[in-house]
N, C-alpha and C positions, 0 to 999 in steps of 0.2 A: 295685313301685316306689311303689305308692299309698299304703303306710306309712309308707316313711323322707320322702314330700312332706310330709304332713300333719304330721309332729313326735309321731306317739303310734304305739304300736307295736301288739303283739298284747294284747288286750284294753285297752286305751286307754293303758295304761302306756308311757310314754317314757324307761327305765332313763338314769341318769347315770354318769357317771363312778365314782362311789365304789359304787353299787348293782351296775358290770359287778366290778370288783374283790373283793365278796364274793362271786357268785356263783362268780367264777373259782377264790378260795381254796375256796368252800365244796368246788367241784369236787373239785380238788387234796386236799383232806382224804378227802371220800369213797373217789378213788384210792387214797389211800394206807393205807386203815384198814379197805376192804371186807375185803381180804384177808388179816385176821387170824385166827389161832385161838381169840384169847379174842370168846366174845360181847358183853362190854361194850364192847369195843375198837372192835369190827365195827359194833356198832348205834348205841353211843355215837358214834361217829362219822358214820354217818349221820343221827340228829336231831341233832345241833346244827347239820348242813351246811341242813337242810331248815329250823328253826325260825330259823336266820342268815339264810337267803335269803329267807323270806317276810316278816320285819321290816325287811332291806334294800327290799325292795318297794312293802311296802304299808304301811310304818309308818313313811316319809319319813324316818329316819336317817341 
């Protein structure tokens, strides 16, 4: 409970609104694209899920 007091989360980040929203899609896309048989589809999908979410993060977008 000593997180959500203080207003900053796990490593001092305090996500917003539009930053839970990517992570969510990014989710969502992973979900839907791990389980391809092409590799680009497969991997392609999870970096842009991963390089979305670390700029939602930590590059204030």
């Amino acid at each position: 409970m000593t997180l959500l007091a203080t207003g900053t989360g796990l490593f001092g980040i305090a996500p917003s609104t539009d930053q839970l929203i990517v992570i969510n899609l990014a989710a969502i896309l992973v979900g839907t694209t791990f389980n391809a048989p092409q590799k680009l589809i497969k991997w392609g999908g999870v970096v842009v899920a991963v390089v979305s979410t670390t700029c939602a993060i930590w590059c204030g977008h």
